[in-house]
C-alpha positions in Angstrom: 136.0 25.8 -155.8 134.1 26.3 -152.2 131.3 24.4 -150.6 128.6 27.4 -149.8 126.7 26.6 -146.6 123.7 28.5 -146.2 123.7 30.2 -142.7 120.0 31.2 -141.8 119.9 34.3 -139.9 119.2 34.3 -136.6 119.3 30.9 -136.3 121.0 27.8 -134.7 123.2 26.6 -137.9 125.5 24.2 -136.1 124.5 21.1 -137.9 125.0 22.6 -141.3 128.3 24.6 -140.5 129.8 21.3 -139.0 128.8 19.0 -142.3 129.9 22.0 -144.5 133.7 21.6 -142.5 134.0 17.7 -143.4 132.7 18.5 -147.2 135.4 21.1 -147.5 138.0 19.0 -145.2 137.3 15.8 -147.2 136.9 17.3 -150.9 140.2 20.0 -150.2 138.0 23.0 -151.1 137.3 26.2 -148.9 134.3 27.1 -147.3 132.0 30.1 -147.9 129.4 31.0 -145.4 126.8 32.7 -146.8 124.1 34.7 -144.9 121.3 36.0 -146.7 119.8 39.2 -145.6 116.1 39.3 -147.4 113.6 41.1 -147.1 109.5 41.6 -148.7 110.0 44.3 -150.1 113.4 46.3 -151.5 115.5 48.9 -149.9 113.9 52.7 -150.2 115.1 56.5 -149.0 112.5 56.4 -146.4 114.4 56.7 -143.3 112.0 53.2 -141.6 112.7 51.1 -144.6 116.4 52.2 -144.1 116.5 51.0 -140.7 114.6 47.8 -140.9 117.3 46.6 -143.6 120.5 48.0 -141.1 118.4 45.6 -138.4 118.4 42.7 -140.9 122.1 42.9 -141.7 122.9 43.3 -138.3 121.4 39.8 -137.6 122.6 38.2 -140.2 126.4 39.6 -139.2 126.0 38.5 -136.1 124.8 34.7 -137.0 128.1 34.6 -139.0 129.8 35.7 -136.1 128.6 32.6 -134.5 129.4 30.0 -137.4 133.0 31.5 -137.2 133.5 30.4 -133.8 133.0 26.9 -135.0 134.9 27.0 -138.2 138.7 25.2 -137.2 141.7 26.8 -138.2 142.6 24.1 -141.1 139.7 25.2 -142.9 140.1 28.3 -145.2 137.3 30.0 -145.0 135.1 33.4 -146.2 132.1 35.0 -144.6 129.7 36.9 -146.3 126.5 38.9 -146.1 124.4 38.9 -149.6 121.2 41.2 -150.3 118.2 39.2 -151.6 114.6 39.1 -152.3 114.4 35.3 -150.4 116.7 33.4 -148.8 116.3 30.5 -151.4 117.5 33.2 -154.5 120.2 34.6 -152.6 121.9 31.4 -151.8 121.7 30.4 -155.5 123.3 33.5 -156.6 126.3 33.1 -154.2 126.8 29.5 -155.3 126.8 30.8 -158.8 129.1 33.9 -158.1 131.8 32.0 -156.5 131.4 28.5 -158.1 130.5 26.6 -155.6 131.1 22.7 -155.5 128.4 21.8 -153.1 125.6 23.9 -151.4 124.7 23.0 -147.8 121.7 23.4 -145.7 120.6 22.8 -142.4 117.3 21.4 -140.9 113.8 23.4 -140.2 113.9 25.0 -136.3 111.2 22.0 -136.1 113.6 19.5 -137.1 113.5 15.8 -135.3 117.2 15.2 -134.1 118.6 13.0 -136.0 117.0 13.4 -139.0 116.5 15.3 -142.3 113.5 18.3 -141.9 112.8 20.6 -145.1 111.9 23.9 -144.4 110.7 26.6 -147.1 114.3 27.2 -148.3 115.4 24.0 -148.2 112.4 22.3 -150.0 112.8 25.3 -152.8 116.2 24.9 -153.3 115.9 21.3 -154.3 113.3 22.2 -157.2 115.7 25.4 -158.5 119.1 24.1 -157.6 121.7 23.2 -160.8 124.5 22.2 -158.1 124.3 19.2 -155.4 122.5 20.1 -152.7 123.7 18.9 -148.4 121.3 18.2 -145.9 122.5 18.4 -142.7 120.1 16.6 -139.9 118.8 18.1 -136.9 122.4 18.2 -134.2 124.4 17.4 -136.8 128.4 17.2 -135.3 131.4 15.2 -136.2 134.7 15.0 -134.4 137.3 17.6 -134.7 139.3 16.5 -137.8 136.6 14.2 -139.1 137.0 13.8 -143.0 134.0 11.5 -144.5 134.4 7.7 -143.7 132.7 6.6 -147.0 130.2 8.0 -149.7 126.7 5.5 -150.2 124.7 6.3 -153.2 120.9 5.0 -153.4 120.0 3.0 -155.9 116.9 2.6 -157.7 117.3 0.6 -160.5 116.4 3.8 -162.9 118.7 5.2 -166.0 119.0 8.2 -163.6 120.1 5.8 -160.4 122.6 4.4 -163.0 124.2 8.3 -163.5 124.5 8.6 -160.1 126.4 5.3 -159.3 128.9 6.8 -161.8 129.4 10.4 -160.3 129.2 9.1 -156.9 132.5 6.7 -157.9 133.7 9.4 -159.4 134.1 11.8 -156.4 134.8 9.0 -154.0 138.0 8.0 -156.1 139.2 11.5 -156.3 138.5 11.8 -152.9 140.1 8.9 -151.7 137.1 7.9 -149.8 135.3 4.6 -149.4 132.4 3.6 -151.7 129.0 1.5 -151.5 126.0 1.3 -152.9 122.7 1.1 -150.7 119.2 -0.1 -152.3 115.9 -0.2 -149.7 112.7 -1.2 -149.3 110.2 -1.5 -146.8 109.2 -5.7 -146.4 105.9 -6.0 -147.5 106.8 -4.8 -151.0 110.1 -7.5 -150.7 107.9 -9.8 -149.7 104.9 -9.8 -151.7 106.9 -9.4 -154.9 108.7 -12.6 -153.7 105.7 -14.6 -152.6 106.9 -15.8 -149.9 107.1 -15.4 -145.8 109.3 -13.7 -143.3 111.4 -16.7 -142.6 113.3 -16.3 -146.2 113.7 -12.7 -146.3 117.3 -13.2 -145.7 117.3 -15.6 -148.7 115.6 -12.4 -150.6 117.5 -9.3 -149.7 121.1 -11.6 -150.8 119.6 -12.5 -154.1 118.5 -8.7 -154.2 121.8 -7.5 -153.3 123.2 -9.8 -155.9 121.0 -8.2 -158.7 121.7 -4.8 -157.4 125.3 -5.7 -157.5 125.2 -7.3 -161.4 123.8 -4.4 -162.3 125.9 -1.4 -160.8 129.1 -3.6 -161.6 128.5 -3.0 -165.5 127.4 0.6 -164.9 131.6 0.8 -163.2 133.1 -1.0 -165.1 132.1 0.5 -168.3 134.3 3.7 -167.1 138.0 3.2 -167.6 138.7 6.4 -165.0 137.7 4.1 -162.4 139.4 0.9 -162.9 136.9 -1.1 -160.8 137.2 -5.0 -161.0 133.5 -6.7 -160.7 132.6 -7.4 -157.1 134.7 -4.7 -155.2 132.3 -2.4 -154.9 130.2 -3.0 -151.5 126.4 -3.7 -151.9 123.7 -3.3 -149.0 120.6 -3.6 -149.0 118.2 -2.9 -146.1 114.6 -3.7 -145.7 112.0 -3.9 -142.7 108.4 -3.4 -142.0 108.8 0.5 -142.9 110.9 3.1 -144.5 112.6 4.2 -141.4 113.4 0.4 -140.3 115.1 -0.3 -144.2 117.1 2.5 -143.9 118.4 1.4 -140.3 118.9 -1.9 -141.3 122.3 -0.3 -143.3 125.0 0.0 -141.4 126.6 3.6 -141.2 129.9 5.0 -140.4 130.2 8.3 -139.1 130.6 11.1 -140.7 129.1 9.3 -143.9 126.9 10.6 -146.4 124.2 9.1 -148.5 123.9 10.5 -152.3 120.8 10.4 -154.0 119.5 11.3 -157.4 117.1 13.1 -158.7 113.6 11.9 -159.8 113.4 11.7 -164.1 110.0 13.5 -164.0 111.8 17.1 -163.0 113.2 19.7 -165.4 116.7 19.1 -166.7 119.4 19.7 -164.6 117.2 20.3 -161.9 116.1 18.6 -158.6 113.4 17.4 -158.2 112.6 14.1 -155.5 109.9 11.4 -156.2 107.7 9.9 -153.5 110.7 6.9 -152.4 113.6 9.3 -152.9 111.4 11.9 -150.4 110.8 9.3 -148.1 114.3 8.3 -148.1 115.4 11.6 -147.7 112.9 12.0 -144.5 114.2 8.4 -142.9 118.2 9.1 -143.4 120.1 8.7 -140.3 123.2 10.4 -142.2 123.5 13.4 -144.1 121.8 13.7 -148.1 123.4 15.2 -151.1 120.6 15.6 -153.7 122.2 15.3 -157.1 120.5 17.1 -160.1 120.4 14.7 -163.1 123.5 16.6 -165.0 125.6 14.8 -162.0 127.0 12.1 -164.4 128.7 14.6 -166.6 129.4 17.3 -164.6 131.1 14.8 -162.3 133.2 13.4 -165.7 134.5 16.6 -165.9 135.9 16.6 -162.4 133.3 18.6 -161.0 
């Protein structure tokens, strides 16, 4: 299996190229760079049409060109150009053609460094994706070498959060990479759930994390793959006067990635992200896999 990372043409696709090498580095699969050549309308004998599509190609050659200058030489890796009516089709079509484990995308050219930006293709391809889809933040770059320094998967408290505490463990024990759990919220809604003031949000967020824990140590335990003992599994919460603030309350390692599921109310075994899982997405300081709600048993079966 291959991790597909979606090179836009023309582009700067740095931050996505560079996540795509620790997904493949750290999960031992090779990496296909896919750039899609699309176009409004399809090719035709007129001699204009004709050259407009030898332009388009030509682009998209050269911005895979310039994604295998960054590719290091431990890293197997193909490079293709694929024909397509949009962007968002064509990458779907190469994941599905060469069976890819993960599909990775970078940020919109509007993108705020640091952080998570959909773009047209992007925002598409997580309501029509059946794989996992990678979202690389604006200047994405890890170390030469880097392999991922633990997996975090959000948790909600939902039958679908549950599935993906389990496929998460799952790929981090046959990845051999650390695992933890993350839960957020901003304060007020801590707070005025609780009843009381800021001096005991401490007090709060450890009973929280408690419950949080409780629950996903039942959800691990009940698999027998995994062999987890209650307790080891580390639980963080984070919380703060917005959603930006809970999610940099966490502490991350670097590179890291955050997992998160998707919403119940979208088609199944498809994406599709509910208002907190958006605005968790928008606030990540790390790199999101979206994981369509087949993630529990496709990751069962080693996926």
């Amino acid at each position: 299996m291959t991790i597909v990372v979606g090179a836009a043409p023309g582009q700067d696709n740095s931050a996505a190229v560079e996540l795509g090498i620790v997904m493949a580095r750290t999960y031992r699969k090779t990496l296909t760079v896919a750039a899609i050549s699309s176009t409004a309308w399809p090719p035709s004998r007129d001699k204009i049409d004709a050259e407009y599509q030898a332009h388009i190609r030509r682009i998209a050659e050269a911005t895979l060109d310039q994604a295998r200058d960054l590719v290091p030489s431990d890293i197997e890796a193909d490079y293709l150009v694929r024909g397509a009516g949009s962007s968002r089709r064509g990458l779907l079509e190469v994941s599905e053609s060469v069976g890819a484990h993960r599909l990775v995308v970078g940020p919109a050219a509007d993108g705020r460094h640091g952080r998570i930006a959909l773009g047209s293709v992007s925002n598409g391809l997580l309501h029509s994706a059946e794989l996992p889809v990678a979202l690389a933040p604006a200047g994405y770059r890890a170390e030469a070498g880097a392999k991922l320094q633990r997996i975090s998967a959000a948790y909600s408290g939902s039958s679908t959060s549950a599935g993906l505490i389990v496929g998460a463990a799952m790929v981090s024990a046959e990845s051999d990479v650390p695992f933890r759990i993350v839960s957020f919220a901003p304060r007020p809604r801590v707070l005025s759930a609780a009843s009381i003031g800021l001096n005991a949000e401490s007090h709060v967020v450890d009973e929280w994390a408690e419950v949080v824990r409780e629950h996903t140590d039942k959800i691990l335990c009940s698999i027998d793959q995994l062999d987890i003992r209650p307790g080891e599994t580390d639980v963080a919460v984070g919380t703060g006067p917005d959603w930006s603030a809970a999610l940099n309350a966490v502490e991350w390692k670097h590179p890291e990635v955050m997992m998160l599921g998707s919403s119940g109310l979208g088609a199944l075994k498809r994406v599709s992200l509910g208002s907190h899982a958006m605005r968790i997405l928008q606030n990540s300081p790390v790199p999101v896999v979206v994981v369509p709600r087949r993630a529990k048993e496709s990751y069962m079966r080693g996926m």
